[in-house]
MDAnalysis code that builds the backbone (N, CA, C; Angstrom):
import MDAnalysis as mda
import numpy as np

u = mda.Universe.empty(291, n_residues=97, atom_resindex=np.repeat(np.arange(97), 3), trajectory=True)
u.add_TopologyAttr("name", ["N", "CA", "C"] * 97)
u.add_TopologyAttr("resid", np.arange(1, 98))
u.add_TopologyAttr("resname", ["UNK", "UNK", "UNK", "UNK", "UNK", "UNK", "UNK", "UNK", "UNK", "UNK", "UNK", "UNK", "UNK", "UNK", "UNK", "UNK", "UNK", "UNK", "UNK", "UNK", "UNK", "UNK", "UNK", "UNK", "UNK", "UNK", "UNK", "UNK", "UNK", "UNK", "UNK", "UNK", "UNK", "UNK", "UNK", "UNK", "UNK", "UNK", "UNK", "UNK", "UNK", "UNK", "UNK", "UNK", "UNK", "UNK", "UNK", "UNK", "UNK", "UNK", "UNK", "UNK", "UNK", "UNK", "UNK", "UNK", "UNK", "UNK", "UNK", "UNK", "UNK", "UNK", "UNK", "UNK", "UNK", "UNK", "UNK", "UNK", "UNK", "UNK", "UNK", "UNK", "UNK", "UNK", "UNK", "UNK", "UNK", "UNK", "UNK", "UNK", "UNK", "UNK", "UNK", "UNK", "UNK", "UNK", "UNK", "UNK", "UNK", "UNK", "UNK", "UNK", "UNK", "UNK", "UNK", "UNK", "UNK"])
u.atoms.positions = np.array([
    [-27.322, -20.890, 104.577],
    [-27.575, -21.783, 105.670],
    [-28.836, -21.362, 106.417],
    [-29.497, -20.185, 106.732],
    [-30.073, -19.583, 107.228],
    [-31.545, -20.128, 106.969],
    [-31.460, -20.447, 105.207],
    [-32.673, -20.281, 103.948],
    [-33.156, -22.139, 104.616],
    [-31.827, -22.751, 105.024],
    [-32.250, -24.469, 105.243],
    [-33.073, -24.100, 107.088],
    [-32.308, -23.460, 107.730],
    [-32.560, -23.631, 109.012],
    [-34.278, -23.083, 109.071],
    [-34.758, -21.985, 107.917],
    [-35.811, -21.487, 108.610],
    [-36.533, -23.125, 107.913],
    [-36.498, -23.651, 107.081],
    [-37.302, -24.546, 105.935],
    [-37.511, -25.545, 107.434],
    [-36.255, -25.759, 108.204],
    [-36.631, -26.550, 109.340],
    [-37.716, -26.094, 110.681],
    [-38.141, -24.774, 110.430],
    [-38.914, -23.897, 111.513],
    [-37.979, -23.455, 112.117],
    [-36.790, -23.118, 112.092],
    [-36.421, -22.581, 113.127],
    [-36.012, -20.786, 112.835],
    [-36.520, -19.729, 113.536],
    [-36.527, -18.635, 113.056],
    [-35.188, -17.979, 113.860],
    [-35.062, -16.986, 113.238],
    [-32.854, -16.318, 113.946],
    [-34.049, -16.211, 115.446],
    [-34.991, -15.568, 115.256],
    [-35.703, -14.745, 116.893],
    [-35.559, -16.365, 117.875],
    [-35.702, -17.328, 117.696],
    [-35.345, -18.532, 118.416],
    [-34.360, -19.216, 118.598],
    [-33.453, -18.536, 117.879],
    [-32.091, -18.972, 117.932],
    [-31.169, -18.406, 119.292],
    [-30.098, -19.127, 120.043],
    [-29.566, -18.385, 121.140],
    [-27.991, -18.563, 120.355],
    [-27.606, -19.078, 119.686],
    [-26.120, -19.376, 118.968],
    [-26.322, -18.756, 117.137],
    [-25.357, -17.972, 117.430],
    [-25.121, -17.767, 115.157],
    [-24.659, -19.116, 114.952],
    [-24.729, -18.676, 113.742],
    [-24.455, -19.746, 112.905],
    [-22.563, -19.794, 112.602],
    [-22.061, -18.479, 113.028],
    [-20.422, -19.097, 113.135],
    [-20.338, -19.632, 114.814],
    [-21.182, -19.278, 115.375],
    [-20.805, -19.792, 117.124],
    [-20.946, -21.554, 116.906],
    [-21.840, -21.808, 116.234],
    [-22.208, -23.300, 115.961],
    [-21.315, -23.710, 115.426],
    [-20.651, -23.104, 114.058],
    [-19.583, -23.778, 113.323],
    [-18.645, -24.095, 113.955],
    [-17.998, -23.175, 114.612],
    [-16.992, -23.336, 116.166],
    [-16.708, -23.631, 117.085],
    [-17.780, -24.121, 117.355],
    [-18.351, -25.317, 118.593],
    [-18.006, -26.723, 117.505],
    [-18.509, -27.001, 116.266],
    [-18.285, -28.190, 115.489],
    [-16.952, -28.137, 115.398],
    [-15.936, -27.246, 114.638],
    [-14.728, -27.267, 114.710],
    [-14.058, -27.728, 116.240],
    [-14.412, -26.940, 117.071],
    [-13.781, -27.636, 118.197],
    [-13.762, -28.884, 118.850],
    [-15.004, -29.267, 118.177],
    [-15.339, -30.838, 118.537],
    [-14.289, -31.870, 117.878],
    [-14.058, -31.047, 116.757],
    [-13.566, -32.039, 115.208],
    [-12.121, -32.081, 115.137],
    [-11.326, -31.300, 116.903],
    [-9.872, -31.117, 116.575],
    [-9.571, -32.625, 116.675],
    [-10.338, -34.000, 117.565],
    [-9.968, -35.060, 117.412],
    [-10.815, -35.709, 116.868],
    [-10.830, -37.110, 116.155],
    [-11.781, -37.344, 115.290],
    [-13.013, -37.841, 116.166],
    [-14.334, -37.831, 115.134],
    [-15.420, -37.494, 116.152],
    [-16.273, -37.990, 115.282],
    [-17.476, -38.675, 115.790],
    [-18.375, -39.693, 114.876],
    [-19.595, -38.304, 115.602],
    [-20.205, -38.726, 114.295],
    [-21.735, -37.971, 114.370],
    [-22.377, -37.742, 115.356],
    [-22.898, -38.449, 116.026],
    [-23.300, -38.418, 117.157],
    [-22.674, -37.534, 118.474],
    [-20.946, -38.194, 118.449],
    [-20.592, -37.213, 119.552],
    [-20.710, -35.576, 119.217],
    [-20.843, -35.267, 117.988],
    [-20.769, -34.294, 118.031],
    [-21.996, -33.460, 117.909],
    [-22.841, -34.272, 117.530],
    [-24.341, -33.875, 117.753],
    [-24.751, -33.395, 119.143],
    [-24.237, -34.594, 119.878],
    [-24.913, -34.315, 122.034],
    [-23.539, -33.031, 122.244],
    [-22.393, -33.145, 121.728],
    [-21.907, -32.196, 122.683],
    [-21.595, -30.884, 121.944],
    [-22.385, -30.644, 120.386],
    [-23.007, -29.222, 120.307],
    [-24.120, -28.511, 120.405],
    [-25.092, -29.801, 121.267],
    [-26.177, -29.405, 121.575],
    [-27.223, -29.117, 120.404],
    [-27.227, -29.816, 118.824],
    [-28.028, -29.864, 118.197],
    [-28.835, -31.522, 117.821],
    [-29.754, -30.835, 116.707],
    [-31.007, -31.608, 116.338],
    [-29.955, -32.162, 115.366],
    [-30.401, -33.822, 114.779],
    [-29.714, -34.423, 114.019],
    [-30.071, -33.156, 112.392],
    [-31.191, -33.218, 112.123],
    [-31.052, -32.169, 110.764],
    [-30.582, -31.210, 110.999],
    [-30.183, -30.154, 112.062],
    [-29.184, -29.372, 112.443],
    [-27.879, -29.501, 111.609],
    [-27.425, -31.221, 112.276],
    [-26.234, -31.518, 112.105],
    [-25.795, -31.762, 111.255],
    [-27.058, -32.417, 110.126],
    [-26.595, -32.474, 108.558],
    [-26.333, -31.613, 108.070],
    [-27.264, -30.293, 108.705],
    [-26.474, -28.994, 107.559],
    [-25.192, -28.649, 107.679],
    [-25.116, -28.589, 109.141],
    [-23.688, -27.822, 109.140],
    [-22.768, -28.899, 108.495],
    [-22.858, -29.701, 108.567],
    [-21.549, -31.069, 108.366],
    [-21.366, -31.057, 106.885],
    [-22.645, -30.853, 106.061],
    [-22.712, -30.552, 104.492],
    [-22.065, -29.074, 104.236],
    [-22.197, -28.062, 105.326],
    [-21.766, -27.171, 104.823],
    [-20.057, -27.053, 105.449],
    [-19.724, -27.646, 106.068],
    [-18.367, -27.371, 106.605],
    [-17.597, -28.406, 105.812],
    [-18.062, -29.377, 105.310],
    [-17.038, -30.377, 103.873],
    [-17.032, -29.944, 103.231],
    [-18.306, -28.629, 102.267],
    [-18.266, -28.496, 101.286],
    [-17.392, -27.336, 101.135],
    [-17.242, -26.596, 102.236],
    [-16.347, -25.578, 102.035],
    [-14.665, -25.893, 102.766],
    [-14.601, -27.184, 103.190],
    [-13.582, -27.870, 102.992],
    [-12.837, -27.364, 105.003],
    [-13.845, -26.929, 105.445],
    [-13.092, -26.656, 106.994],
    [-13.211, -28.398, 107.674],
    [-13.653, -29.092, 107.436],
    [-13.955, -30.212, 107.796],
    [-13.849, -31.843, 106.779],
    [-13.153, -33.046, 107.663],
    [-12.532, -34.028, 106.530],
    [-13.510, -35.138, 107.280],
    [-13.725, -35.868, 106.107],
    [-14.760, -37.191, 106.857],
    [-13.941, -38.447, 106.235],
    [-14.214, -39.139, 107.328],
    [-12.610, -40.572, 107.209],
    [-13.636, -41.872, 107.472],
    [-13.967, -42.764, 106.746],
    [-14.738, -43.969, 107.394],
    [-13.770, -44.637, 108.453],
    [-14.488, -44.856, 109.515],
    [-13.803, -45.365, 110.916],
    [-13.884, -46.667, 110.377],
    [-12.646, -47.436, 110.474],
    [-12.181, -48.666, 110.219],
    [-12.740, -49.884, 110.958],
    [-13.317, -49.720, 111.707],
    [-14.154, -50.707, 112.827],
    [-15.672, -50.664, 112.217],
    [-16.325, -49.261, 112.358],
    [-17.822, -49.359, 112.375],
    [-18.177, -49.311, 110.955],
    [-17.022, -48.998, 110.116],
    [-17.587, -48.181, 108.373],
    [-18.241, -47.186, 108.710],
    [-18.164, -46.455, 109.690],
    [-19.342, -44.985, 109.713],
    [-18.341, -43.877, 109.240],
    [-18.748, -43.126, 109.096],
    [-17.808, -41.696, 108.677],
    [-18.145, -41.177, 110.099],
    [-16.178, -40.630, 110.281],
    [-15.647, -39.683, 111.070],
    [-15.477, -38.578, 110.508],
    [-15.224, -37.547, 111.375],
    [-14.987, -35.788, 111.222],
    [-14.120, -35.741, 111.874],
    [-13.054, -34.362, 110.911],
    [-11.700, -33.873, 111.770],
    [-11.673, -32.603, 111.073],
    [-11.101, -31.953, 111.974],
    [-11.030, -30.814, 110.959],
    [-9.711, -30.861, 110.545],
    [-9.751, -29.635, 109.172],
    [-8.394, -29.358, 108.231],
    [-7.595, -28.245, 108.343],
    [-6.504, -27.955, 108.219],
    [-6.068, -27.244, 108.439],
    [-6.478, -25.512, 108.136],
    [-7.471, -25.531, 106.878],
    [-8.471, -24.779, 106.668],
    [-9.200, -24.629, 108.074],
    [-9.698, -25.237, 108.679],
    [-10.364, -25.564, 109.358],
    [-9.714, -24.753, 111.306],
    [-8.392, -25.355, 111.036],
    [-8.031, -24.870, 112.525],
    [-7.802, -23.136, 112.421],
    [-7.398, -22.488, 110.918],
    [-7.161, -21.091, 110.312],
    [-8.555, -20.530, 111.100],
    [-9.601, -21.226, 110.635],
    [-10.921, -20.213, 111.035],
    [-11.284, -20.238, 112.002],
    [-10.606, -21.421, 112.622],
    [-11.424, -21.388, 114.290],
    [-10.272, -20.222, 114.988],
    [-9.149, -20.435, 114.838],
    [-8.083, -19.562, 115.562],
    [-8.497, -17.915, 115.326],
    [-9.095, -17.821, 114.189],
    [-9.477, -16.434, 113.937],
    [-10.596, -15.807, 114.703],
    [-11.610, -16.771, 114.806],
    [-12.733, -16.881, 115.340],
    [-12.109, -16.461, 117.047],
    [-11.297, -17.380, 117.742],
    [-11.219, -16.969, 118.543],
    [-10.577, -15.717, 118.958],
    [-9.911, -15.133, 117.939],
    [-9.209, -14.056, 118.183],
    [-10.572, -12.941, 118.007],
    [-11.789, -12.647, 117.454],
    [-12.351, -11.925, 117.070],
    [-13.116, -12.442, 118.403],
    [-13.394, -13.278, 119.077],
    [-14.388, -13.322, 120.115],
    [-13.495, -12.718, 121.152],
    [-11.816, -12.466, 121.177],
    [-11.375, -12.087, 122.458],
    [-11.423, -10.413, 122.033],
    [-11.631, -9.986, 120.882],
    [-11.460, -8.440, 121.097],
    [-12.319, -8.303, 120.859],
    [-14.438, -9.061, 120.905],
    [-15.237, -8.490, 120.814],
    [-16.168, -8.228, 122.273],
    [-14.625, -9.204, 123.434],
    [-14.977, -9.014, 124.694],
    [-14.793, -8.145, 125.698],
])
């Protein structure tokens, strides 16, 4: 993920979030279902940001995309894969506090 983000200019020295703080912020977005966009403004990224992570969180299956029955757009939720890593995540951010 790192190898796409620099291809976009963006270097780790400009970065203020890892790349699991981001994933976890998306997961948390994705506990209810969530169209692209919302989850773009309220993790605070760039739309090519958002393609990566979203390509990389389906492909490793923490994340499910559902076409919304109204717009035909694809929604995000996360999977039960998905709630495993965030719960862990938070357990490793409370004993790295």
């Amino acid at each position: 993920m790192l190898e796409e983000a620099s291809k976009l200019g963006y270097s780790t020295f400009q970065r203020k979030r890892s790349d699991i703080d981001i994933i976890a912020d998306i997961l948390k977005e994705a506990q209810k279902v969530k169209r692209k966009t919302r989850i773009m403004y309220n993790c605070n990224l760039s739309y090519s940001q958002l393609e990566i992570y979203l390509s990389f969180l389906l492909e490793i299956g923490l994340l499910d995309s559902h076409s919304d029955q109204r717009s035909n757009k694809p929604s995000f939720r996360i999977t039960s894969k998905g709630s495993k890593f965030l719960s862990a995540y938070s357990k490793l951010k409370t004993l790295m506090s």
